[in-house]
MARTI-384553 format. One record per residue (C-alpha): residue number from 1; x, y, z. Coordinates in Angstrom, 2 decimals. Example, Ala and Ser with C-alpha at 12.3 -4.5 7.8 and 13.67 -1.06 7.14 Angstrom:
<atoms>
1  12.30  -4.50  7.80
2  13.67  -1.06  7.14
</atoms>
This chain:
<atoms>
1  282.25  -176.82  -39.56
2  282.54  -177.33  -43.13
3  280.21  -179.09  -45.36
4  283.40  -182.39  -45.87
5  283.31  -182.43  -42.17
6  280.89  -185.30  -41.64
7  282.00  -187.01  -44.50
8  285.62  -187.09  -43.58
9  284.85  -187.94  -39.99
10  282.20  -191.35  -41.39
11  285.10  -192.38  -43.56
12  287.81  -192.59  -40.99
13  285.15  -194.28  -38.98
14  284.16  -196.60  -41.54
15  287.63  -197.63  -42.13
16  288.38  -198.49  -38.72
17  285.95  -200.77  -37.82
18  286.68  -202.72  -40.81
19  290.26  -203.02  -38.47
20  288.75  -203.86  -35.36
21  285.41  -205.39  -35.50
22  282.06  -205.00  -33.22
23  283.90  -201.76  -31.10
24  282.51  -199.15  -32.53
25  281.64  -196.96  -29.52
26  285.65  -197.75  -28.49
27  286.35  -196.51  -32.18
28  284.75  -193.02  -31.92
29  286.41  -192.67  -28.42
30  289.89  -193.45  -29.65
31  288.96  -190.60  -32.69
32  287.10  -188.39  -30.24
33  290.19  -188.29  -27.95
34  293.09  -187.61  -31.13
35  290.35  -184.89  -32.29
36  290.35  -183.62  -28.95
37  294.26  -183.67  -28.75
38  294.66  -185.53  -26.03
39  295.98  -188.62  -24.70
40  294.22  -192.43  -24.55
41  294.78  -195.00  -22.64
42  293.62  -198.53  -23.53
43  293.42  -201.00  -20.42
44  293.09  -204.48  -21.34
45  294.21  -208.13  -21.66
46  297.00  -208.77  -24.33
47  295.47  -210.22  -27.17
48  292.39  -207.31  -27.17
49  293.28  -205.39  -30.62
50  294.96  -202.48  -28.62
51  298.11  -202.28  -30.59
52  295.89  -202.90  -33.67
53  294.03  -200.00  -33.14
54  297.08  -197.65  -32.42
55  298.26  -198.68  -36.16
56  295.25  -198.49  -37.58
57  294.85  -194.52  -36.17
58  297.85  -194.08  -37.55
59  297.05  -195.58  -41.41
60  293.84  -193.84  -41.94
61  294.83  -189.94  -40.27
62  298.88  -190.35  -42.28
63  300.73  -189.88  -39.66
64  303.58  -191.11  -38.23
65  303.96  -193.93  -35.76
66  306.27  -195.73  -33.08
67  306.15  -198.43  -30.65
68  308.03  -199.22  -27.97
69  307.77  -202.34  -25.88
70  307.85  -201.15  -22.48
71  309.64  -203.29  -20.27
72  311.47  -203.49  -16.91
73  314.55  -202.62  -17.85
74  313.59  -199.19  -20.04
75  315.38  -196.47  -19.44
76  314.60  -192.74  -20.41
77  316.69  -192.40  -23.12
78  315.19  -195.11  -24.82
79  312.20  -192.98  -25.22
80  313.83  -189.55  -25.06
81  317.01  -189.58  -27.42
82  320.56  -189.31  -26.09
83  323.05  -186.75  -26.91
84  326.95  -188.23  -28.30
85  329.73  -186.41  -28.44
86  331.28  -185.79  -32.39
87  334.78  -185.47  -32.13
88  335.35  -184.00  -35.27
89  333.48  -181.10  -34.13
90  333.79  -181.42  -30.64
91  330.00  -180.86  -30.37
92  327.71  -183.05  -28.89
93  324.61  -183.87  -31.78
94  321.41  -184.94  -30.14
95  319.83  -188.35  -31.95
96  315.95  -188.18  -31.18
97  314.33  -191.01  -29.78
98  311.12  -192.83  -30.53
99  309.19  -190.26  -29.31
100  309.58  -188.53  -31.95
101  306.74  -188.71  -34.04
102  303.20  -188.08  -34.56
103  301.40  -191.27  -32.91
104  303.62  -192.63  -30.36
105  302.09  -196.23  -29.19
106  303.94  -197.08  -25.77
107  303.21  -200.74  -25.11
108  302.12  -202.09  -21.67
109  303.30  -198.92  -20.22
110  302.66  -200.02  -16.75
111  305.08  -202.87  -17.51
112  308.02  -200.13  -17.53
113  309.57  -198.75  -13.95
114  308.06  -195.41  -12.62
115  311.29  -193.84  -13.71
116  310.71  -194.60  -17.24
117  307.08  -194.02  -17.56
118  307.74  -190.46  -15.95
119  310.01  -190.14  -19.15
120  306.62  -189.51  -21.03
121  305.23  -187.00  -18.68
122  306.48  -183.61  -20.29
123  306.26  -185.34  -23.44
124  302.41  -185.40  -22.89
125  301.88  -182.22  -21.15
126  304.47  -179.92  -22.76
127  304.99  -181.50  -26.43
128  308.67  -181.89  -25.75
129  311.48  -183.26  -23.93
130  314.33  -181.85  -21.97
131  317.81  -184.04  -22.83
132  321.08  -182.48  -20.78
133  319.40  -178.88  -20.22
134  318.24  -178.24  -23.58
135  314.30  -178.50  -24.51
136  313.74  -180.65  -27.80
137  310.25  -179.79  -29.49
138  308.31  -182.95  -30.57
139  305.70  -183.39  -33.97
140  302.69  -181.72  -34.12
141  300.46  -183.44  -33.50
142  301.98  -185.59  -30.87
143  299.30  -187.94  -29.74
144  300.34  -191.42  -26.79
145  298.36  -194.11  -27.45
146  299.06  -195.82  -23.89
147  298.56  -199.58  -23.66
148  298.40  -201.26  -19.80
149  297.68  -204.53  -18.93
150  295.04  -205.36  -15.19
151  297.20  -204.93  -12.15
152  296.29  -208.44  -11.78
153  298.76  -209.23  -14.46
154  302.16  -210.39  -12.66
155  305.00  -207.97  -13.12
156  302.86  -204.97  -13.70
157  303.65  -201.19  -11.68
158  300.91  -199.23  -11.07
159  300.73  -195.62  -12.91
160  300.38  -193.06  -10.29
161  297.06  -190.57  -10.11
162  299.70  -187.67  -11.69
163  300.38  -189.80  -14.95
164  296.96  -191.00  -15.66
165  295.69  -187.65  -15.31
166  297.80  -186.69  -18.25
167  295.09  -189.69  -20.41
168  291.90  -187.52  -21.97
169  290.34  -190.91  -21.87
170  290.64  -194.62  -20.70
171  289.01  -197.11  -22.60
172  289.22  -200.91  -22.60
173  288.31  -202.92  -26.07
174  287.00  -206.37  -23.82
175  286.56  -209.74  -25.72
176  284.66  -209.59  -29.06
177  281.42  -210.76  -29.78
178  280.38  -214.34  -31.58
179  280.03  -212.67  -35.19
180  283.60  -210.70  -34.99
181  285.03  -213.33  -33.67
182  284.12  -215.64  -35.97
183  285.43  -212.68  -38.71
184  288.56  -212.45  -36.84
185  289.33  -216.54  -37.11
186  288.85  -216.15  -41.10
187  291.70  -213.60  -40.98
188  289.17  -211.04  -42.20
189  290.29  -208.27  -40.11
190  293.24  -206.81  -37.48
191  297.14  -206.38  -38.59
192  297.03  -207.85  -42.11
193  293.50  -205.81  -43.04
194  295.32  -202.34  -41.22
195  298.34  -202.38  -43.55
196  295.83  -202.30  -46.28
197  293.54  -199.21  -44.60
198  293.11  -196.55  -46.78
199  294.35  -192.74  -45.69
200  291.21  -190.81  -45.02
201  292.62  -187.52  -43.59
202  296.28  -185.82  -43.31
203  298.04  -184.05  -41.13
204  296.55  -180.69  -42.24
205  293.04  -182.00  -42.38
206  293.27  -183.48  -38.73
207  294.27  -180.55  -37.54
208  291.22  -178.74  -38.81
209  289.35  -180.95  -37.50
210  291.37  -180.41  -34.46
211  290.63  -176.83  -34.00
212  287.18  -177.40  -34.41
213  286.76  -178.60  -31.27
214  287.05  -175.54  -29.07
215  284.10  -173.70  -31.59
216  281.54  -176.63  -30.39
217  279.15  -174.82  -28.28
218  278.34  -175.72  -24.77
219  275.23  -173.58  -23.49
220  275.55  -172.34  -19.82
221  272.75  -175.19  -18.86
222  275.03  -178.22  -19.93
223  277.48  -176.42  -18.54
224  275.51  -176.46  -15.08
225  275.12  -180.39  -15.61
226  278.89  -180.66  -15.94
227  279.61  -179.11  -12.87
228  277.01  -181.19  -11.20
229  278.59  -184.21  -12.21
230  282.43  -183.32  -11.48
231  280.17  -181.56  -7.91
232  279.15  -185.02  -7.22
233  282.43  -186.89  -7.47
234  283.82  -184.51  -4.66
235  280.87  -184.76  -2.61
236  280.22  -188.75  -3.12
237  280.89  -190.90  -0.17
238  281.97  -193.67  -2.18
239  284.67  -191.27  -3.45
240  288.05  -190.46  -1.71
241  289.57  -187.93  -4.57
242  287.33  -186.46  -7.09
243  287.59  -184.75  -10.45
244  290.20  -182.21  -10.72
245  290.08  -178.90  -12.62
246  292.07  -180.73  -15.24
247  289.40  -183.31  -14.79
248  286.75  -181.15  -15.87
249  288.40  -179.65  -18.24
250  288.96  -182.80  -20.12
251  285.11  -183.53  -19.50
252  284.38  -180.62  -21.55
253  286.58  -180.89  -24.06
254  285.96  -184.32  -25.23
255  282.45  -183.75  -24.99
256  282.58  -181.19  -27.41
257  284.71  -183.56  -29.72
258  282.23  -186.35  -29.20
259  279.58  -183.36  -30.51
260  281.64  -183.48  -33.68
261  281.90  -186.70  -34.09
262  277.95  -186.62  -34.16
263  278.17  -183.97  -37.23
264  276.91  -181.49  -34.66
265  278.26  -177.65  -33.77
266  277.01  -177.64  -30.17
267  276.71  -180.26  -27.21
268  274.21  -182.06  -25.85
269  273.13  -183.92  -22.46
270  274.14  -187.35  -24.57
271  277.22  -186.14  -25.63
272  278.84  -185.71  -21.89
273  276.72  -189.06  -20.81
274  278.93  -190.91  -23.79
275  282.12  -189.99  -22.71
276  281.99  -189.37  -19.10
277  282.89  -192.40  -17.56
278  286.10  -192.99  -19.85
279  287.01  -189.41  -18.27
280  286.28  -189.76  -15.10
281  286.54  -193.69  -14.49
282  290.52  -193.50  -14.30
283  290.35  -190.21  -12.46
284  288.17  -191.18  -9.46
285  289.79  -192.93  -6.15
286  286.53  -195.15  -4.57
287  286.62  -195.20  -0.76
288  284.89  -198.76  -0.40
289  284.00  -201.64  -2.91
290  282.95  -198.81  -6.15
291  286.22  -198.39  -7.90
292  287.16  -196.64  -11.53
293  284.01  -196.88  -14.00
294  281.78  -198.23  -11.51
295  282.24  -195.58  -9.83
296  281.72  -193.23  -12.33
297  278.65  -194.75  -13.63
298  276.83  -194.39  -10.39
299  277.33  -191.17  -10.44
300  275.83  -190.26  -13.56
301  273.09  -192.41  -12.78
302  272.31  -190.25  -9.70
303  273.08  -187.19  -11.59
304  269.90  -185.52  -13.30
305  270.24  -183.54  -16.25
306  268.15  -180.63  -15.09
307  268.93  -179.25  -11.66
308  266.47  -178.85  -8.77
309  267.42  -175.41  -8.08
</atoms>
């Protein structure tokens, strides 16, 4: 870690919450998952901030950005590219799609059918996309921002357990409090203060911050705690499916990023407390009335930090 580290990491802090206002636990999530290149999803009511926070990401790290409005009638090549035929040439010259770029927002995903959220799949896992046989790679770094509204919401499909495995984290903004509000109805933040963000990192500097992440250290007694915790969610009763491998692995790994964020080279009890229910709460399957981060939190309630053996 280098001495601009913490500095670098405040700023791009700072400047976001001037965006979206009174979130600032949601804020170092959103940075803790890009640093620890993953994927986030944002569940939420329309109207939260979620798309403002996608551009906002996007302003202060320069990088670039798409949205696409998922809907029911989106079809995989609207996210993928297609490939038309030149008949000068008689070659067929593959046009790239929307997903390729650096931050890639995809709108109420869960709005979409399960054919076209699969699209993003191998986009997420594999940093590319297969069009007629031939593998197209995508930006580095390639980082979904996924919004979804409640499956309450009328015309809404359900992502299945393989897809939102593929999320680092799940977050949700909720309503504001009093004071933002209040902020918010004087137009002193969201879209029109985000086009005016100032660009804290770059592409090179994020991805030194990026490879960072894997240095944090993680002695072998947090590392005991973590498997305690992703131990529990098999073991629960109120759970059906715990955390995977995968799971765990994404535990880790954005605790270690949420270390950084702190201006700190190794991890702490605090640091898998803070993000372990926006990895796990998505994750977990409840057998009775615990579901997602209820779930979660009860476990790492009943969780101590020290072992008893």
């Amino acid at each position: 870690m280098t001495a601009a580290t913490p500095q670098l990491i405040s700023a791009a802090l700072t400047a976001l919450n001037t965006v979206v206002l009174g979130k600032e636990h949601q804020i170092k999530l959103a940075l803790c998952t890009l640093l620890a290149n993953g994927h986030l999803l944002l569940e939420d009511l329309p109207g939260m901030g979620k798309t403002t926070l996608a551009h906002a990401l996007a302003r202060v790290c320069g990088l670039n950005y798409n949205r696409v409005q998922f809907t029911s009638d989106l079809l995989p090549a609207d996210l993928t590219g297609v490939s038309i035929f030149d008949r000068d040439k008689s070659t067929f010259n593959f046009h790239q799609g929307p997903l390729f770029t650096q931050i890639f927002l995809a709108d109420e995903l869960n709005r979409a059918s399960p054919k076209a959220q699969s699209a993003l799949l191998e986009a997420m896992e594999e940093q590319q996309v297969s069009v007629d046989g031939t593998a197209h790679p995508l930006p580095s770094p390639f980082f979904v921002i996924a919004t979804q509204n409640p499956q309450s919401q009328s015309g809404t499909f359900p992502l299945p357990e393989s897809q939102l495995d593929r999320f680092l984290l799940r977050i949700s903004l909720g309503y504001p409090d009093p004071a933002a509000e209040r902020q918010l109805l004087k137009g002193l933040s969201g879209r029109n203060v985000s086009d005016k963000l100032p660009q804290v990192l770059s592409e090179g500097r994020l991805k030194a911050l990026q490879s960072l992440v894997p240095q944090v250290r993680m002695t072998d007694t947090l590392l005991d705690y973590v498997q305690r915790l992703i131990a529990a969610t098999r073991q629960s009763e109120h759970c059906q499916v715990g955390l995977s491998p995968r799971g765990a692995q994404a535990l880790v790994r954005s605790a270690q990023s949420w270390a950084l964020l702190q201006a700190r080279s190794h991890v702490l009890p605090e640091d898998v407390q803070a993000v372990f229910v926006a990895v796990a709460g998505h994750r977990l399957v409840g057998r009775q009335e615990l579901h997602d981060e209820q779930l979660a939190r009860r476990i790492l309630s009943e969780v101590d930090v020290i072992g008893n053996g």
